[in-house]
C-alpha positions as CSV (number, residue, x, y, z in Angstrom):
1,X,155.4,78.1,87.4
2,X,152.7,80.8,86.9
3,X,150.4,78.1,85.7
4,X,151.0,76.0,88.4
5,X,150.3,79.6,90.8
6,X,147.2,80.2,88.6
7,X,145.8,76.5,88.8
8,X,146.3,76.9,93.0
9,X,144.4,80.2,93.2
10,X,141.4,78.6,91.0
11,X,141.3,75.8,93.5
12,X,141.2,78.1,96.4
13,X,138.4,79.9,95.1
14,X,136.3,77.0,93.8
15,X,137.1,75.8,97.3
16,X,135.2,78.9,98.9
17,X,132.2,78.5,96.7
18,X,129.0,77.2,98.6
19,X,130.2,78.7,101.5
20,X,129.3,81.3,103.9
21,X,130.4,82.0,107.0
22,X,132.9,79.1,107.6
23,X,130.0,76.4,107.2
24,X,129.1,74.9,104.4
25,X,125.7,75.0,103.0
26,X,123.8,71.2,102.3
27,X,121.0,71.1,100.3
28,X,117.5,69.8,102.1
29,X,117.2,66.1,100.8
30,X,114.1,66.4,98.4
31,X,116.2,69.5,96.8
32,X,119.0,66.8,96.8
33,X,117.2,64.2,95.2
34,X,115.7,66.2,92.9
35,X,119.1,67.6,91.9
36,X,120.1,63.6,90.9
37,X,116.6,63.0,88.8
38,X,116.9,65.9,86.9
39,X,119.6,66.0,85.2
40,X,120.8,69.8,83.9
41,X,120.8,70.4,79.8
42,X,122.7,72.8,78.5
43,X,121.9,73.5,75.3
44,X,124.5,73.9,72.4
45,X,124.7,76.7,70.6
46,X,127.2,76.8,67.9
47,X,129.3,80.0,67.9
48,X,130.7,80.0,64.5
49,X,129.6,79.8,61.2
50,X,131.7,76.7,61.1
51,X,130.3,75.0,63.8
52,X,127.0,75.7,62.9
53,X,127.4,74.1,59.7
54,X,128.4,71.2,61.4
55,X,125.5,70.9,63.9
56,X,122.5,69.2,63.3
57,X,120.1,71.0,62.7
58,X,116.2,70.2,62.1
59,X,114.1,73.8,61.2
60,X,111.3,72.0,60.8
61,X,109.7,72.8,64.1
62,X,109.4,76.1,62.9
63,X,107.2,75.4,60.1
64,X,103.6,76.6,61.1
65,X,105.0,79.4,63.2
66,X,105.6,83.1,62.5
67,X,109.5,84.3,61.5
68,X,109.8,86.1,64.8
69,X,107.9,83.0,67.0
70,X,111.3,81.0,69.1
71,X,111.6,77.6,68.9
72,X,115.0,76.2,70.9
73,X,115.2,79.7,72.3
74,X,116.2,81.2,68.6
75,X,113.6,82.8,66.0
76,X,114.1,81.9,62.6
77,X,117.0,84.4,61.7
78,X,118.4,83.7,64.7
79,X,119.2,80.1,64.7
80,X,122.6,79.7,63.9
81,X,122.3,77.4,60.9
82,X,120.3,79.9,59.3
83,X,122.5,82.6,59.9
84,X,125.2,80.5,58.4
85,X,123.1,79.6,55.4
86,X,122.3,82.8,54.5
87,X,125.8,84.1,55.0
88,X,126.9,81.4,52.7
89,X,123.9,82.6,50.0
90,X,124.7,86.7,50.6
91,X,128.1,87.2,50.9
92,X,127.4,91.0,50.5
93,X,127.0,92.1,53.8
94,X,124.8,94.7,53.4
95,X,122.7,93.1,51.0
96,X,122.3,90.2,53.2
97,X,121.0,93.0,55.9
98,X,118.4,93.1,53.6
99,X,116.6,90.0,55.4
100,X,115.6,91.1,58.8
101,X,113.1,90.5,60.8
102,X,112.5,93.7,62.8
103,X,110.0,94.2,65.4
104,X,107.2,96.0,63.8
105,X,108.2,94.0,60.5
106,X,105.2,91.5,59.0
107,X,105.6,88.1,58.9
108,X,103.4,85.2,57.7
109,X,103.0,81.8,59.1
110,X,106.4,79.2,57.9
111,X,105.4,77.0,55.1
112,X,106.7,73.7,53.3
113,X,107.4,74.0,50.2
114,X,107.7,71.2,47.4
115,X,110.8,69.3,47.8
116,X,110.0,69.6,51.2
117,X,112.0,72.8,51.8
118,X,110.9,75.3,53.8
119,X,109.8,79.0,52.7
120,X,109.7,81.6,55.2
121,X,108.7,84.9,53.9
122,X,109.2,88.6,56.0
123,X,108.2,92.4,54.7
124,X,108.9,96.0,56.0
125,X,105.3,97.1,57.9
126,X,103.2,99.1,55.8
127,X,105.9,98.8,53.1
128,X,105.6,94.7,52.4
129,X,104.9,95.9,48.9
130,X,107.9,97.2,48.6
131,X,110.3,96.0,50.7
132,X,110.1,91.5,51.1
133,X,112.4,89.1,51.7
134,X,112.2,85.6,51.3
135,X,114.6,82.4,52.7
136,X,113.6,78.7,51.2
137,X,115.7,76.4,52.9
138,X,116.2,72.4,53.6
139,X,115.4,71.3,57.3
140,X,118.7,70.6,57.4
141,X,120.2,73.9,57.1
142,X,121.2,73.1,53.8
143,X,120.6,74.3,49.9
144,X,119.3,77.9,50.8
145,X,117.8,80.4,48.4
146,X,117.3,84.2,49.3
147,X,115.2,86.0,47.5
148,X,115.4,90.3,48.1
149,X,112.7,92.5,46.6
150,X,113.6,96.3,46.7
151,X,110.4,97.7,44.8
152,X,112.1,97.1,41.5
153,X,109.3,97.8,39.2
154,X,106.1,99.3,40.8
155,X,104.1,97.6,37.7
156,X,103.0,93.8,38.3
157,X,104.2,92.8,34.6
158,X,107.7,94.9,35.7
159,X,108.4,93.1,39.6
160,X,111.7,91.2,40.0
161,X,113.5,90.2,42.9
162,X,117.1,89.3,43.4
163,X,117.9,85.4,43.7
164,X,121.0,84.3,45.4
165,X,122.0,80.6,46.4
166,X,125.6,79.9,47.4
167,X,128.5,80.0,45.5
168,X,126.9,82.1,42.1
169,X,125.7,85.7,41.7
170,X,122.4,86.9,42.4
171,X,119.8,87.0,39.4
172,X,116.9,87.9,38.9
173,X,113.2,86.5,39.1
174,X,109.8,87.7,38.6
175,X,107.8,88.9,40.7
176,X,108.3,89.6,44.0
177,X,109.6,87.3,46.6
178,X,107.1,84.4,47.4
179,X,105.3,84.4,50.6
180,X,103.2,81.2,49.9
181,X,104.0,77.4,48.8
182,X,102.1,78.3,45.3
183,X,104.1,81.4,44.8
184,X,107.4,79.0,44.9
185,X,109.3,78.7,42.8
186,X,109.9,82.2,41.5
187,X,108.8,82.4,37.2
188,X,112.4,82.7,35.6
189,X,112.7,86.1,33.1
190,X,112.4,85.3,30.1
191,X,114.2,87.6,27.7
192,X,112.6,88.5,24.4
């Protein structure tokens, strides 16, 4: 019964909508005709992590631009297949708040990588020494590696950054994270 109420009231008001002052308003005929060419988009923007790992996705537009440039109205951290991906890499939370793009941050132009992957490479302003991040990804969304330099080491021969990639623990890499298709892939630590 109160559905029935609720689903009357709704009519009522959509009923009232487009009107004012008892008449109802009609568009001019070009706006009209217009209104039948151009058909609306909405865009679809996944709201979970779930469903954003079940959208397509295709990053590649972004390669060429800068972490914080938008491309489909997201920048790179933004779009939700990233997020997801990097969830999925960083469980730690704040680890994972690690890689950020913040407005006075640095940023250098997105880059393929071999494999085709995509590097995209972010740094604390007047601190990129010290504070990087790096995200290598698929266009896809898919097979992500974080990489999370915290000034371990201030000494060239002594830089490592943390690795992660879904589903194992971080580990560590020389160096710090890569900003450039020859500094990928990171130089494994050898032990000795």
């Amino acid at each position: 019964m109160k559905i029935a109420a609720f689903a009357g009231v709704a009519l009522l008001a959509l009923s009232a909508c487009g009107q004012s002052g008892g008449q109802s308003e009609v568009p001019p005929a070009d706006t009209a005709a217009a209104a039948k060419s151009d058909p609306k988009i909405v865009p679809s923007v996944p709201v979970s992590v779930e469903e954003a790992e079940r959208a397509p996705t295709d990053l590649s537009p972004y390669v060429g631009k800068y972490p914080f440039d938008k491309v489909g109205g997201h920048r790179f951290l933004d779009n939700p297949a990233v997020k997801a991906a990097i969830a999925a890499a960083v469980p730690d939370a704040k680890q994972r708040a690690q890689v950020k793009f913040a407005d006075d941050g640095l940023g250098l132009p997105i880059v393929k990588v071999d494999g085709g992957r995509i590097l995209v490479w972010g740094g604390a302003k007047r601190a990129e020494d010290r504070y990087n991040w790096a995200v290598v990804i698929a266009p896809d969304g898919s097979k992500p590696e974080v990489c999370i330099y915290d000034g371990l080491g201030y000494g060239e021969d002594f830089q490592s950054a943390q690795w992660f990639k879904p589903g194992q623990p971080g580990i560590m890499k020389q160096g710090t994270c890569p900003s450039t298709d020859e500094d990928y892939p990171a130089v494994e630590i050898a032990a000795g």
